[in-house]
Backbone as a chain_set.jsonl record, in Angstrom:
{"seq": "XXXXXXXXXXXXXXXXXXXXXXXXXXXXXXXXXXXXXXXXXXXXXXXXXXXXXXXXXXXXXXXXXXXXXXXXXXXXXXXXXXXXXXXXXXXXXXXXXXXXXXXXXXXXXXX", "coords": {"N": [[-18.145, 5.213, -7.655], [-15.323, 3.974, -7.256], [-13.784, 1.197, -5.276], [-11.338, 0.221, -3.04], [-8.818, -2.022, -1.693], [-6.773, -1.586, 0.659], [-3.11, -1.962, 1.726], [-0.443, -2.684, 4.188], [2.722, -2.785, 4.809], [4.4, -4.914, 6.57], [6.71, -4.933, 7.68], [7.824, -2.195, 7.419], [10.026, -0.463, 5.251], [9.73, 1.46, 4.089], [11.049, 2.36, 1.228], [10.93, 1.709, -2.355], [10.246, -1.703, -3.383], [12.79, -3.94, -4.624], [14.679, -2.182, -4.174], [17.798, -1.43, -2.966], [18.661, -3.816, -2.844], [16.822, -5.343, -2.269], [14.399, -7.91, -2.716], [11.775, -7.744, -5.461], [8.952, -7.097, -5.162], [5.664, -9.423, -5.493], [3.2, -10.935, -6.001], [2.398, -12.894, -5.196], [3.969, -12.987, -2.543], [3.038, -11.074, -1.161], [0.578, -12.067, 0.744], [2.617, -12.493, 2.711], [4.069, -10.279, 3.448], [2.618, -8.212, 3.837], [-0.601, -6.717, 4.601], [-3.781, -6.321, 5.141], [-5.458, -3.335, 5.329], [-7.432, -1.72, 5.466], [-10.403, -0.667, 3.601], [-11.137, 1.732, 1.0], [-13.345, 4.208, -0.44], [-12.665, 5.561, -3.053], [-11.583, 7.83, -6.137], [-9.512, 7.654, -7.917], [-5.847, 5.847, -7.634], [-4.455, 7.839, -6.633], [-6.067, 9.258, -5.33], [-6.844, 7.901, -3.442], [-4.596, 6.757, -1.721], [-3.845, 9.769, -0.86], [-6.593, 9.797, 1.236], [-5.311, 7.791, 2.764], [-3.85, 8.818, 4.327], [-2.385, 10.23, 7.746], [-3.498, 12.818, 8.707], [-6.263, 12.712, 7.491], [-7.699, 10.031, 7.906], [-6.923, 9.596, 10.343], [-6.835, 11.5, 12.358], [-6.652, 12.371, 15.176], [-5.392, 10.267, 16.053], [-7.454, 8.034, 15.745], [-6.858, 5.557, 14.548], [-4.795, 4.25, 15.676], [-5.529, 1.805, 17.695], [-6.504, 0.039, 15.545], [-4.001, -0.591, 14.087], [-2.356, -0.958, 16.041], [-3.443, -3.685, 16.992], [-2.668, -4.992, 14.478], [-0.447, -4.939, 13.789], [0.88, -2.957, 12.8], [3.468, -0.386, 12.107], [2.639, 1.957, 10.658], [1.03, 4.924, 10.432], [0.035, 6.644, 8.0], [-0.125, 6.056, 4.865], [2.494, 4.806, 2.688], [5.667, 4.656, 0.971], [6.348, 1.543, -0.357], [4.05, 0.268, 0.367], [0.547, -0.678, -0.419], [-2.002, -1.153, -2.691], [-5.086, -2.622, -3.69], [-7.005, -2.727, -6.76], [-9.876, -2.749, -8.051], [-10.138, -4.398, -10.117], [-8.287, -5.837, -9.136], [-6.223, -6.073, -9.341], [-2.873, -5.544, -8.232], [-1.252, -2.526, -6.722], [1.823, -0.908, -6.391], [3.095, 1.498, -4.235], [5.517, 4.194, -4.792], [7.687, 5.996, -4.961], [7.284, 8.281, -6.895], [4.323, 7.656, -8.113], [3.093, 4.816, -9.29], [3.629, 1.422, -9.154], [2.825, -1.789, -10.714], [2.106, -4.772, -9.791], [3.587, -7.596, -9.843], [3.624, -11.179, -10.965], [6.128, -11.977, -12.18], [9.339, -10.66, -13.524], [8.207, -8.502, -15.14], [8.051, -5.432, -15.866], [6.012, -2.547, -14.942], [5.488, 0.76, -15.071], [3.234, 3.076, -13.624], [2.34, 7.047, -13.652]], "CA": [[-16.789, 5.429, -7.186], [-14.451, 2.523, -7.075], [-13.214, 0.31, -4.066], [-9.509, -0.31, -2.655], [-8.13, -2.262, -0.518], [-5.586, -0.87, 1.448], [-2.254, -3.231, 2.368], [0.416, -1.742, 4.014], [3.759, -3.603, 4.565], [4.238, -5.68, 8.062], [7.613, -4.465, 8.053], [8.5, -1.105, 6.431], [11.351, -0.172, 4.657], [10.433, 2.96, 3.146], [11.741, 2.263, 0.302], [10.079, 0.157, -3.308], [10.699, -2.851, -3.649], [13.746, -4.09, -5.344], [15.613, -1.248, -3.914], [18.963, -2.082, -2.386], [19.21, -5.042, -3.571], [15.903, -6.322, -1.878], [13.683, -8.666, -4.113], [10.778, -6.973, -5.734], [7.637, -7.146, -4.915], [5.018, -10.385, -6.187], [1.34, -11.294, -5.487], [2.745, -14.297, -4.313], [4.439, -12.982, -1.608], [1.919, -9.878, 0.131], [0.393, -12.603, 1.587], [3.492, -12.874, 4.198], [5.0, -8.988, 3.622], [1.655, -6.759, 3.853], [-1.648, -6.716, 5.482], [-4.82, -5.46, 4.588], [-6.049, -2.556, 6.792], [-9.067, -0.919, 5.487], [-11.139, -0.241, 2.078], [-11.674, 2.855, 0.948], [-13.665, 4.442, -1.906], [-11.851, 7.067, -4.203], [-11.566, 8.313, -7.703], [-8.083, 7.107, -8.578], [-5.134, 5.138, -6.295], [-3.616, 8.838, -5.976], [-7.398, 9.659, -4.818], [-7.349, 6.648, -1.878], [-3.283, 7.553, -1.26], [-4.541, 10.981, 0.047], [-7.499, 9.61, 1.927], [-4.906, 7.159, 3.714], [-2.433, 9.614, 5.398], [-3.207, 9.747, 9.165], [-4.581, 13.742, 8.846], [-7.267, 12.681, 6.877], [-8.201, 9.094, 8.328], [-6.992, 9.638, 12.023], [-6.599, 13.037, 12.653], [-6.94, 12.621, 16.47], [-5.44, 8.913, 16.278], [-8.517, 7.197, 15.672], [-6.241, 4.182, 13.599], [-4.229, 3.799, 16.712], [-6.012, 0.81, 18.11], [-6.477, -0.787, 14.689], [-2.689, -0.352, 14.156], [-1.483, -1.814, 17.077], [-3.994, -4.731, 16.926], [-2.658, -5.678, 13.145], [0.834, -5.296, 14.483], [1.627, -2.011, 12.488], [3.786, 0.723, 13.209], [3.112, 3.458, 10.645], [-0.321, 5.743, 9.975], [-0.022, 7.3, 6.463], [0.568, 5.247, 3.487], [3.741, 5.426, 1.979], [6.616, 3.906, -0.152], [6.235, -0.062, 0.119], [2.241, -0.268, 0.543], [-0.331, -1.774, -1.48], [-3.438, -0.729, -3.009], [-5.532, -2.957, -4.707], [-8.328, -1.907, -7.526], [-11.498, -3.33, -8.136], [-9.901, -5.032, -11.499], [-7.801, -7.443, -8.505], [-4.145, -5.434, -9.722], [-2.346, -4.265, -6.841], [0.222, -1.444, -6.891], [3.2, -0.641, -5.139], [3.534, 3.052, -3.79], [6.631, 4.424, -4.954], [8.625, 7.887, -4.491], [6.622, 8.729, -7.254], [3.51, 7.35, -8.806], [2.843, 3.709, -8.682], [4.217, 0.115, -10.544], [2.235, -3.041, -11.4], [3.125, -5.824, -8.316], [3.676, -8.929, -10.86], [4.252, -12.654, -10.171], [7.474, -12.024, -12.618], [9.956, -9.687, -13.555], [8.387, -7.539, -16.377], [8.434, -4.167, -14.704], [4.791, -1.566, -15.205], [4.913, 1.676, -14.282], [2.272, 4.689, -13.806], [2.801, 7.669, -13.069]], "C": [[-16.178, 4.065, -6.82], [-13.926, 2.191, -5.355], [-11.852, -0.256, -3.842], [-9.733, -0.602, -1.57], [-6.939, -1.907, -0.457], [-4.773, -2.183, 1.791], [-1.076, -1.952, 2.6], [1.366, -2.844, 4.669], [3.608, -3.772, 6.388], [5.977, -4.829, 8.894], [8.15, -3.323, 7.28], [9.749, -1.028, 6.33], [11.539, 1.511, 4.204], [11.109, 3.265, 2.525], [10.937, 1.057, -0.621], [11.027, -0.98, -2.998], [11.713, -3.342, -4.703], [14.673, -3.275, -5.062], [16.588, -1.457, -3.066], [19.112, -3.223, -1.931], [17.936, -5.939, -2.752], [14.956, -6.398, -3.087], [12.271, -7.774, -4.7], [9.506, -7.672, -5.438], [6.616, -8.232, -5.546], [3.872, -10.51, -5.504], [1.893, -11.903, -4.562], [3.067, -13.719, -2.428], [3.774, -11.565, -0.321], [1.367, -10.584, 0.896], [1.171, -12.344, 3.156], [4.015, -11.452, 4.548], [3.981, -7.745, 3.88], [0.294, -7.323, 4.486], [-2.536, -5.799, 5.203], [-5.478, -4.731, 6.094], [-7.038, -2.079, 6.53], [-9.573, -1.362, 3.734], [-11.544, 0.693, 2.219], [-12.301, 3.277, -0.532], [-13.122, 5.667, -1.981], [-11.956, 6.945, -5.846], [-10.605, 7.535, -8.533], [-7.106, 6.639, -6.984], [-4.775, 6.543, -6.22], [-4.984, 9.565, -4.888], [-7.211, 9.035, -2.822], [-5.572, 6.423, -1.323], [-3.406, 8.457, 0.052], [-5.502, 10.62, 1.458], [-6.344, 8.527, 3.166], [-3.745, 7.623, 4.207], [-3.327, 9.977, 6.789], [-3.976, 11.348, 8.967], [-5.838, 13.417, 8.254], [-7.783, 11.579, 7.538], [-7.953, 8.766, 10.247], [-6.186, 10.798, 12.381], [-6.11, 13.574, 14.132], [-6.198, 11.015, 16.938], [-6.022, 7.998, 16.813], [-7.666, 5.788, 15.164], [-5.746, 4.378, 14.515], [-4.2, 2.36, 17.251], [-5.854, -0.332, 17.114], [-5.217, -1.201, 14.253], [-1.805, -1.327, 14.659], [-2.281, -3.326, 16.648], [-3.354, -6.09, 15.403], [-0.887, -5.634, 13.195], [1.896, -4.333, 13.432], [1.774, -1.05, 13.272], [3.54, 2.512, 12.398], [1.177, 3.762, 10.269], [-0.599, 5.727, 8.74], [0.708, 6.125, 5.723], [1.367, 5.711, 3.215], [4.147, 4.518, 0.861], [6.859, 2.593, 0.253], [4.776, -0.075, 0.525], [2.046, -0.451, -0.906], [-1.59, -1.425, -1.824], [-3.691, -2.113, -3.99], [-6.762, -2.698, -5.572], [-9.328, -3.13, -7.576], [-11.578, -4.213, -9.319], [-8.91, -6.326, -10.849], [-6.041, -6.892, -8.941], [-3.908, -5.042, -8.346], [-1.199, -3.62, -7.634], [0.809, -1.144, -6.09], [3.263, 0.63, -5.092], [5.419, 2.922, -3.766], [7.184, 6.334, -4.536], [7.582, 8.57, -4.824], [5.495, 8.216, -7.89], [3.512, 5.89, -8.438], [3.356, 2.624, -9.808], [3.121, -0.719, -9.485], [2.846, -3.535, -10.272], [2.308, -7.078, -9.279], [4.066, -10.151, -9.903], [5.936, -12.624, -10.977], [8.201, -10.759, -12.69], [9.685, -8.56, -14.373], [7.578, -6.456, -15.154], [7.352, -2.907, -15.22], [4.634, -0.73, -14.329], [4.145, 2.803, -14.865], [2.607, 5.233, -13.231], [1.703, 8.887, -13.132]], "O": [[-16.716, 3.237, -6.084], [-13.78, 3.04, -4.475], [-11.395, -1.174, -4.524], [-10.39, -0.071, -0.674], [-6.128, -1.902, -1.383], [-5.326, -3.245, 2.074], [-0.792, -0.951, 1.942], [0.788, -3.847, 5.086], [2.989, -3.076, 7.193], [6.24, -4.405, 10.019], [9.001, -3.595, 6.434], [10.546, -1.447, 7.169], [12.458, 2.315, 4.047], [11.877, 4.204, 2.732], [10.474, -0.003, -0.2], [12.162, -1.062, -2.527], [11.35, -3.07, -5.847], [15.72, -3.495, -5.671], [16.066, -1.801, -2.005], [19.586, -3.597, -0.858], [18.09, -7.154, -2.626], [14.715, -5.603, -3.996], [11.878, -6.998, -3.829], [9.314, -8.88, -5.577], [6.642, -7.874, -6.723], [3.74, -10.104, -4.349], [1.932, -11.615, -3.366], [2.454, -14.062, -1.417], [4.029, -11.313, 0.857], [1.385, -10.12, 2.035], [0.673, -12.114, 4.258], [4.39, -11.245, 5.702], [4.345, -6.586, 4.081], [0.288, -8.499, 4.85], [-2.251, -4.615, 5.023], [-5.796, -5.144, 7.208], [-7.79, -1.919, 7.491], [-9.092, -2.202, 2.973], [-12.246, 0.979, 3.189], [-11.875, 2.807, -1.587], [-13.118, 6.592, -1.168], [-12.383, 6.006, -6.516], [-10.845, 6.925, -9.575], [-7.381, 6.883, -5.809], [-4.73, 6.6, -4.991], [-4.777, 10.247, -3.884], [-7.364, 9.487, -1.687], [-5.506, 5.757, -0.29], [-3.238, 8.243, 1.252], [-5.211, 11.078, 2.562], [-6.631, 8.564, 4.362], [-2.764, 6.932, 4.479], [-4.553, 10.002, 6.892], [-5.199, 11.24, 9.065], [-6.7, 14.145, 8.749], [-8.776, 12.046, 8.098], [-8.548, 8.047, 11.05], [-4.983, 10.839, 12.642], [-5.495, 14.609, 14.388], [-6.426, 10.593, 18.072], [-5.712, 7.292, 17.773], [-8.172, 4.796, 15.687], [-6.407, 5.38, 14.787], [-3.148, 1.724, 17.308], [-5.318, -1.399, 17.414], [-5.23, -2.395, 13.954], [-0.978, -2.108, 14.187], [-1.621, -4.089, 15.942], [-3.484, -7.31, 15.298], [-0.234, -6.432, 12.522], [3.08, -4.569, 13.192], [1.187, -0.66, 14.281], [3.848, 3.621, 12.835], [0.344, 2.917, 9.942], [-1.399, 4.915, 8.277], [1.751, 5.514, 5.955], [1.455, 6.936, 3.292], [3.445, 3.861, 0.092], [7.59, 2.435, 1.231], [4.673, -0.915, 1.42], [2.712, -0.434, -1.941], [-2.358, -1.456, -0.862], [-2.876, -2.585, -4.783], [-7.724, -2.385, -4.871], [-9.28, -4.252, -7.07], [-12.632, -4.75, -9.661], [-8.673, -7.38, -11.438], [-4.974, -7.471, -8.742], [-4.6, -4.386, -7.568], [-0.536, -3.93, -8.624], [0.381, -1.073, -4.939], [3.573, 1.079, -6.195], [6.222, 2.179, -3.202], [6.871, 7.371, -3.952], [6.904, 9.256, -4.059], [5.904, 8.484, -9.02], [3.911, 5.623, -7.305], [3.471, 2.855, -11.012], [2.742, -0.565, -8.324], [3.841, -3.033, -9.749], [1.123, -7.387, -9.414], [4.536, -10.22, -8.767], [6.868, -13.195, -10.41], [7.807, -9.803, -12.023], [10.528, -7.671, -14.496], [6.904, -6.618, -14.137], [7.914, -2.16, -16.021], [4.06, -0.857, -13.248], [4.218, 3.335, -15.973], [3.204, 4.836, -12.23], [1.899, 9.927, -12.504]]}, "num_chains": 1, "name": "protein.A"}
């Protein structure tokens, strides 16, 4: 079973990237806009998605502590986080399904 790291944005938007009129998303720049919070093993990113909404990983708000400490404010993964696979790609959580997070503009999505 494969390995993700988890990144979830420093400052949410709740909303992808590039969306009203903010810049899209780049390797380059998760460094300064996201933050790695866990690793989890799953099947597929919609697999390790699931596994990172707070009923499933802090049910009782166990991630609370870790949360605060990393200087986030939300539980559950959403729209603007970051998975990365075990191949070193990250992906951007979107409305629906997930896009490619490039150093340029050519634009890969799954769904």
């Amino acid at each position: 079973m494969p390995t993700y790291q988890i990144l979830y944005a420093r400052q949410p938007t709740f909303h992808p990237s590039g969306a009203l009129g903010s810049p899209r998303l780049t390797v380059a720049a998760l460094q300064s806009s996201h933050i790695q919070v866990c690793e989890v093993r799953a099947d597929s990113l919609d697999d390790a998605w699931l596994q990172m909404q707070a009923e499933h990983w802090s049910p009782n708000g166990e991630a609370r502590p870790l949360l605060e400490r990393l200087g986030l404010s939300h539980t559950s993964m959403s729209v603007g986080d970051v998975i990365r696979d075990e191949d070193g790609i990250y992906w951007e959580c979107l409305d629906l399904g997930w896009r490619h997070v490039e150093d340029d503009t050519e634009e890969e999505e799954r769904n």
